[in-house]
C-alpha positions as CSV (number, residue, x, y, z in Angstrom):
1,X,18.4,-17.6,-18.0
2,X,17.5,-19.7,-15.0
3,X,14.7,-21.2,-16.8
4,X,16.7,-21.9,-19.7
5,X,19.0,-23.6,-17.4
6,X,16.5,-25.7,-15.6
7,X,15.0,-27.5,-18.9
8,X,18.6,-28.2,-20.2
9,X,19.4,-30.0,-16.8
10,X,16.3,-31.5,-16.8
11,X,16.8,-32.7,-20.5
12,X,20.6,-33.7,-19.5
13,X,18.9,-36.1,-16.5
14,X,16.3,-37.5,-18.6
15,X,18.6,-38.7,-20.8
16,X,20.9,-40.1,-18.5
17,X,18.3,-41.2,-16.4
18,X,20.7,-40.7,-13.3
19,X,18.6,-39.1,-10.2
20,X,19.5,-35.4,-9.8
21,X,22.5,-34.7,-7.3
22,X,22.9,-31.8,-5.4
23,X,24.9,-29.2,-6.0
24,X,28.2,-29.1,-4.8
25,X,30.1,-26.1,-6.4
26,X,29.1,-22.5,-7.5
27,X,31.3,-20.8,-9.9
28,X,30.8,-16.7,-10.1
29,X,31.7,-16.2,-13.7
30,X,32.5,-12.6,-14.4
31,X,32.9,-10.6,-17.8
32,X,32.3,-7.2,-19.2
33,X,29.6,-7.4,-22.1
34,X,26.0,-7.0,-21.3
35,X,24.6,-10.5,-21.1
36,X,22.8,-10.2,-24.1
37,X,26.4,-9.5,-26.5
38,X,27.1,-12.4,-29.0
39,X,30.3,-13.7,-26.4
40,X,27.9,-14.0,-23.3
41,X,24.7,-15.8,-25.0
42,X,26.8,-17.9,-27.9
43,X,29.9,-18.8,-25.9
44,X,29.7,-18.3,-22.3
45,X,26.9,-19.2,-21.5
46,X,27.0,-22.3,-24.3
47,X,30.0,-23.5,-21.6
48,X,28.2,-22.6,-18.7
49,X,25.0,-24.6,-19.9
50,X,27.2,-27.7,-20.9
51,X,29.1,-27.6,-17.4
52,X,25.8,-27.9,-15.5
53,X,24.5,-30.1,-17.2
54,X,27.4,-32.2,-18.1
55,X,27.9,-32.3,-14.3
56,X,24.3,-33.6,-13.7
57,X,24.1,-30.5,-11.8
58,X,26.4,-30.9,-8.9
59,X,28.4,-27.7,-10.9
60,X,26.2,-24.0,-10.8
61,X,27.6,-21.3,-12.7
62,X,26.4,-17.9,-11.8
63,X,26.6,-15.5,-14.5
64,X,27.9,-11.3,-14.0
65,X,27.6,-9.8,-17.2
66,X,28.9,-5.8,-17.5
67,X,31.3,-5.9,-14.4
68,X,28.5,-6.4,-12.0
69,X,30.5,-7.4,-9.2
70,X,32.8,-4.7,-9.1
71,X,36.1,-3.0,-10.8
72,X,36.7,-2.5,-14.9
73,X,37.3,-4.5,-17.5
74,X,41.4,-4.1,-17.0
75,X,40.9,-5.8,-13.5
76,X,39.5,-8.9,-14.3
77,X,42.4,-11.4,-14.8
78,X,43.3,-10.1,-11.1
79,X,39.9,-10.5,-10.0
80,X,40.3,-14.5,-11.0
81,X,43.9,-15.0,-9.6
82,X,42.6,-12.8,-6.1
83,X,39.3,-15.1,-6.3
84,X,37.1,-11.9,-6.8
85,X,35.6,-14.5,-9.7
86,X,35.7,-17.8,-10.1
87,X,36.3,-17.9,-14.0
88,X,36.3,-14.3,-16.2
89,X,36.6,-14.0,-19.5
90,X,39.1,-10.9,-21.0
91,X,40.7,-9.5,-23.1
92,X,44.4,-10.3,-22.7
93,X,45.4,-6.9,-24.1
94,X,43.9,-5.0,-21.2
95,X,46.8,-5.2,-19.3
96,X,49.3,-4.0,-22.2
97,X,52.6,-6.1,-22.2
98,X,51.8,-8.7,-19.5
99,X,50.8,-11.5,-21.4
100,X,53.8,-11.1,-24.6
101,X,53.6,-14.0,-26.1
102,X,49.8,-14.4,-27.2
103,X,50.9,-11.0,-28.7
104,X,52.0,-13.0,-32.1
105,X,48.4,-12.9,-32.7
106,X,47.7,-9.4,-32.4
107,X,50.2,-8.1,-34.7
108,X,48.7,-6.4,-38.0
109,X,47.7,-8.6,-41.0
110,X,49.0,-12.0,-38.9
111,X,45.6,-13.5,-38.8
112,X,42.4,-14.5,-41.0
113,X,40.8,-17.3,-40.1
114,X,39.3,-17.4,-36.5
115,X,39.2,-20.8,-35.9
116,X,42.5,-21.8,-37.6
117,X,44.1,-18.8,-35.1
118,X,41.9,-20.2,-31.9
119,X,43.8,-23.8,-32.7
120,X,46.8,-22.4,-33.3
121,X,46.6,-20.3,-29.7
122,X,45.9,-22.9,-28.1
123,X,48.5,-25.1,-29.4
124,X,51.0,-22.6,-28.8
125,X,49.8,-22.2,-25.2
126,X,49.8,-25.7,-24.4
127,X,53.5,-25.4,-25.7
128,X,55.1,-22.4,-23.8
129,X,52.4,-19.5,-23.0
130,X,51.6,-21.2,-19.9
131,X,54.0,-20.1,-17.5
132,X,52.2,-16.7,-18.0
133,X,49.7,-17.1,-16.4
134,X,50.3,-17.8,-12.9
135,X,47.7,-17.9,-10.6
136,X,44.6,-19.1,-13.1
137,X,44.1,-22.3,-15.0
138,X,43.2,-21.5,-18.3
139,X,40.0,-23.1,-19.8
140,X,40.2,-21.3,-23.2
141,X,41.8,-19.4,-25.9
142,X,40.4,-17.6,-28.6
143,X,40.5,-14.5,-31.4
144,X,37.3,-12.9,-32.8
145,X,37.0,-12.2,-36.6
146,X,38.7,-9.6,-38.4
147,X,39.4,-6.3,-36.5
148,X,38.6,-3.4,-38.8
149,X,38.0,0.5,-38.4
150,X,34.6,1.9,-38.0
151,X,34.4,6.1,-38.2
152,X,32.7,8.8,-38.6
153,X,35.0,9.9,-41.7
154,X,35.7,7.6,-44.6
155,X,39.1,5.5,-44.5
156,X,40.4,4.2,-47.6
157,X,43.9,4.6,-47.7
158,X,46.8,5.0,-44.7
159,X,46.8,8.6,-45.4
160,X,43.1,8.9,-44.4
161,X,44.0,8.5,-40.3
162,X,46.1,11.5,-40.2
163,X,45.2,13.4,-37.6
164,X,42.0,10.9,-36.4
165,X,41.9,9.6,-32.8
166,X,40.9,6.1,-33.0
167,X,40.1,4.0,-30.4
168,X,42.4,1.1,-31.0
169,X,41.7,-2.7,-30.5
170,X,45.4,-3.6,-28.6
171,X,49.2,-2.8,-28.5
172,X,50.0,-3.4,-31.7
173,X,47.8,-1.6,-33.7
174,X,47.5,1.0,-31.7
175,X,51.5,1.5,-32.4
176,X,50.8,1.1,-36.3
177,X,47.8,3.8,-35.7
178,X,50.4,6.2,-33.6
179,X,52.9,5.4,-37.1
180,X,50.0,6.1,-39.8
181,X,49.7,10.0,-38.0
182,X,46.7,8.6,-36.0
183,X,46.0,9.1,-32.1
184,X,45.2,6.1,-30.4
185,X,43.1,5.9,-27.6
186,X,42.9,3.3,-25.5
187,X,39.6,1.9,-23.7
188,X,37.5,-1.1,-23.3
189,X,35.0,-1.9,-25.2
190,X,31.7,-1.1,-23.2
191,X,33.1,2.6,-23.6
192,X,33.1,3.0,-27.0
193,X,29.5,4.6,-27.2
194,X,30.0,7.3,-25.1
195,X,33.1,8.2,-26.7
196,X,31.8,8.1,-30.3
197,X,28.7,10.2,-29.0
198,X,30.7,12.4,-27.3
199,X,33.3,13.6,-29.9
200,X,36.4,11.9,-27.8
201,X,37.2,9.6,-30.7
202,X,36.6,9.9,-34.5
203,X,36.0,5.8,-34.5
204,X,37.1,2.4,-33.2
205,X,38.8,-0.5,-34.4
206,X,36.7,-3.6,-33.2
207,X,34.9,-7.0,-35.3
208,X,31.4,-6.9,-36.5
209,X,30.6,-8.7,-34.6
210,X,29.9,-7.1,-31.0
211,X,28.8,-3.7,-32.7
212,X,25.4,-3.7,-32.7
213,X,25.7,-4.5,-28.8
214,X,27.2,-0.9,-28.3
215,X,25.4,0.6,-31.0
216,X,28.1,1.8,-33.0
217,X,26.3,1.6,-36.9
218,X,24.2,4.4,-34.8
219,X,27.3,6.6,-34.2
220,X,29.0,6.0,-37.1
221,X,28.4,6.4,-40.8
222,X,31.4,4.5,-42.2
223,X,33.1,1.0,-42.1
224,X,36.2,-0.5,-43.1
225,X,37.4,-3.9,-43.9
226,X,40.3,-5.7,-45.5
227,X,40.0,-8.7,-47.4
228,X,43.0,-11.6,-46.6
229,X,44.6,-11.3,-43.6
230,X,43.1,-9.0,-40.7
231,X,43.5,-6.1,-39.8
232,X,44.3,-7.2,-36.2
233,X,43.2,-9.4,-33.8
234,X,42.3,-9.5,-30.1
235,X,43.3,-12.5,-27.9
236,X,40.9,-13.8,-25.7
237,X,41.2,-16.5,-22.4
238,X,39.0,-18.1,-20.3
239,X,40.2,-18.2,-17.5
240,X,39.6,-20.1,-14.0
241,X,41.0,-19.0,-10.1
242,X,43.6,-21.7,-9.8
243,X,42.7,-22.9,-6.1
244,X,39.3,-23.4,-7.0
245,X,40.1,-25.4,-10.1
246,X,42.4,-27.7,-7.8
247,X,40.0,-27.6,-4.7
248,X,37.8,-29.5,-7.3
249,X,36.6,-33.1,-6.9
250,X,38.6,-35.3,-9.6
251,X,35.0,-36.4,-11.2
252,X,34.3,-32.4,-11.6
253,X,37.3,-31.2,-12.7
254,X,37.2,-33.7,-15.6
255,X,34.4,-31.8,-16.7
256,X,35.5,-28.5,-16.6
257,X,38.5,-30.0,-18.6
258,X,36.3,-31.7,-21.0
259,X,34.3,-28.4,-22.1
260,X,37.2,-26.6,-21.7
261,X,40.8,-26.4,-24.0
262,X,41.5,-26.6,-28.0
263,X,37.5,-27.8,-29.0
264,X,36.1,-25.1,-26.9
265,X,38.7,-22.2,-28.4
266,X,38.1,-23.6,-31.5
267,X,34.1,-23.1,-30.8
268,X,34.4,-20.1,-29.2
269,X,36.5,-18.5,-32.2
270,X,34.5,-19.6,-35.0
271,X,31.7,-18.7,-33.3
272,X,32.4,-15.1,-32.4
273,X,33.6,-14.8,-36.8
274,X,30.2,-16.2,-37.5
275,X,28.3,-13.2,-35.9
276,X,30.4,-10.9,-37.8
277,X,27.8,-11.6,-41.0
278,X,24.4,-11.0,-38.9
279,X,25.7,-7.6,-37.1
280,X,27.6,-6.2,-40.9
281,X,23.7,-6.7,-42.1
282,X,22.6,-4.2,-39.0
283,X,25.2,-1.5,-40.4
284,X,23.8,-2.4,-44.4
285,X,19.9,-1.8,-43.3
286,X,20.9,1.4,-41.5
287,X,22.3,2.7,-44.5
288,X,26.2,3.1,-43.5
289,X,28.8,2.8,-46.2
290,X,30.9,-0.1,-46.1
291,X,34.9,0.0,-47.9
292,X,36.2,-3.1,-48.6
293,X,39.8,-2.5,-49.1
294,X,41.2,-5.7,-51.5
295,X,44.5,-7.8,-51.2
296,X,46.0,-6.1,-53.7
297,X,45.1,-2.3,-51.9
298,X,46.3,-3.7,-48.7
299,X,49.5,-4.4,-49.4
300,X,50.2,-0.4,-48.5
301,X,48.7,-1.1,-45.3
302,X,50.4,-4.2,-45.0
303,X,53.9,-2.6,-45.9
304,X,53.1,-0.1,-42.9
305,X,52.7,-2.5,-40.9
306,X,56.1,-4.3,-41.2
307,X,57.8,-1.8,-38.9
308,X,55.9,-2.9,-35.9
309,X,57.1,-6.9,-36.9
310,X,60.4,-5.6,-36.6
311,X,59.8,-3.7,-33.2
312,X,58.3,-6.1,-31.5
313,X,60.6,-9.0,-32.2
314,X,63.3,-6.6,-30.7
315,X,61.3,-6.1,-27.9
316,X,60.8,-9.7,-27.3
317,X,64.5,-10.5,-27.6
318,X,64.7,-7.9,-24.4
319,X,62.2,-10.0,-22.6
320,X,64.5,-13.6,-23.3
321,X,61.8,-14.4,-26.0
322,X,62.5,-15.4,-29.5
323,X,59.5,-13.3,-31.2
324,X,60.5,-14.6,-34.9
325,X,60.2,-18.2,-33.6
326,X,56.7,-17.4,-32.0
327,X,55.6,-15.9,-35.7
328,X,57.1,-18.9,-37.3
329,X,55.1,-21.5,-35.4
330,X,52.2,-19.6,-35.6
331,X,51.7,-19.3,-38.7
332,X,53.0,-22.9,-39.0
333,X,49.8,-23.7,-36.4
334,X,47.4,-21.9,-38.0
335,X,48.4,-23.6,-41.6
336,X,48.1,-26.8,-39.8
337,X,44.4,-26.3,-38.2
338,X,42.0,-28.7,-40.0
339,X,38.1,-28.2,-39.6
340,X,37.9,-32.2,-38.4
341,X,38.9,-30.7,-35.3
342,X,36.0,-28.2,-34.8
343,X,34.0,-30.8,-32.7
344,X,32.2,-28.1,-29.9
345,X,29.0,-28.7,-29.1
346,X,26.0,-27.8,-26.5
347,X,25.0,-30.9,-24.8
């Protein structure tokens, strides 16, 4: 990683052709995937890279991959607002019911494009999710691909989760798992394995994408996905301590904002989707069976789901939030998002 680091600055300055300055700031950046996951070597460390270099190298970002500087994965957005970190990257929906609104995009069969979602996050953050998140400037905001069950049994219909404990990917699905005749089980990711090996869940809802990182086409023998709308989502956020993003020098912090906000979530999005196709070919050459569960057999799962639509816009309304209005615009974003915008790049 370091060398990797060195030629890009190096390539950055000779095509500048400014002298190198010396480093000012280091920024601890702390997340729970080994570095070597699809998030941490396509997306992190794609901003961390640009930063540095961007920054002619007045910026380091130190990298903490699996939790190595202390606590779990549910800690993290504490760690950033304590100053534990720097900038983490986490799942909102560790910490069930603090962050409501970026809930609209976990609820079932809400999403299906990545990046269209990603815009439409970020849009609706910019708008009103803001206030929170005190304590942290947020740098990012993003969705994987399509959340889907992976399990030791085959699942084909509704019916087919009675009596299964699944590990479920948030709030919301784990209610419509709990409503199927399911048992949800809640955990972070990096302990899925163990579980799955173990007996302590009969499979996981999670993307493509990050399974061959915990090895579950090894633990599992079946997959199952939904064409159209998801299954569910996770939301995601970068996310920065605020004090050190305003102790920042003017000339820096324009860089942080520049490879930071709606291009980044938009990158960061798509990008996470677009490993879902490499890591379903790990689970087809190791011999698993894959369902793919069509529009028109979805609509059973779909009409499941309703219920929980209806609960949480209830619950919203308790919290002073108008829930329907957050779907509406959603869905209004997310129509809107136009691929012209996907302009993320390394430098």
């Amino acid at each position: 990683m370091t060398n990797r680091r060195t030629v890009l600055a190096a390539a950055a300055l000779a095509l500048t052709g400014l002298p190198a300055a010396a480093q000012e700031v280091t920024l601890k950046l702390h997340q729970f995937l080994p570095a070597q996951a699809n998030v941490p070597m396509l997306i992190l460390d794609v901003w961390a890279d640009n930063v540095e270099a961007a920054s002619n190298g007045r910026i380091e970002v130190e990298r903490y991959p699996s939790m190595q500087l202390g606590g779990v994965p549910p800690e993290l957005m504490d760690q950033a607002i304590d100053g534990v970190a720097d900038v983490v990257w986490t799942v909102v929906g560790y910490t069930p019911g603090r962050f409501p609104r970026t809930e609209v995009f976990e609820l079932p069969f809400m999403t299906e494009d990545a990046r269209a979602t990603s815009y439409a996050y970020w849009k609706l953050f910019e708008e009103e999710m803001g206030e929170d998140f005190p304590g942290v400037e947020i740098l990012g905001t993003w969705v994987h691909g399509p959340g889907m069950f992976h399990t030791a049994d085959p699942v084909e219909n509704p019916e087919d989760l009675q009596g299964m404990k699944i590990r479920g990917g948030g709030r919301l699905v784990n209610a419509m798992l709990e409503r199927l005749g399911a048992e949800p089980i809640g955990m972070p990711v990096p302990a899925i394995p163990e579980a799955l090996s173990k007996g302590v869940i009969d499979g996981t809802t999670i993307p493509w994408e990050v399974t061959p990182a915990i090895r579950v086409p090894e633990l599992v023998e079946f997959h199952t996905e939904f064409e159209g709308p998801a299954l569910y989502n996770l939301t995601f956020v970068l996310a920065m301590n605020e004090g050190t993003y305003d102790g920042l020098p003017d000339d820096l912090k324009q860089i942080i904002d520049e490879q930071s906000g709606q291009a980044f979530s938009i990158f960061a999005g798509g990008t996470q989707a677009d490993a879902d196709g490499p890591a379903r070919q790990v689970a087809v050459d190791n011999g698993n069976e894959i369902v793919t569960i069509s529009s028109e057999q979805a609509e059973a799962w779909r009409e499941a789901a309703q219920p929980i639509y209806d609960e949480w816009i209830a619950e919203m309304e308790g919290k002073g939030i108008d829930g329907q209005a957050l779907i509406d615009r959603a869905r209004a974003l997310m129509e809107e998002y136009d691929s012209s915008l996907d302009t993320y790049a390394p430098l």
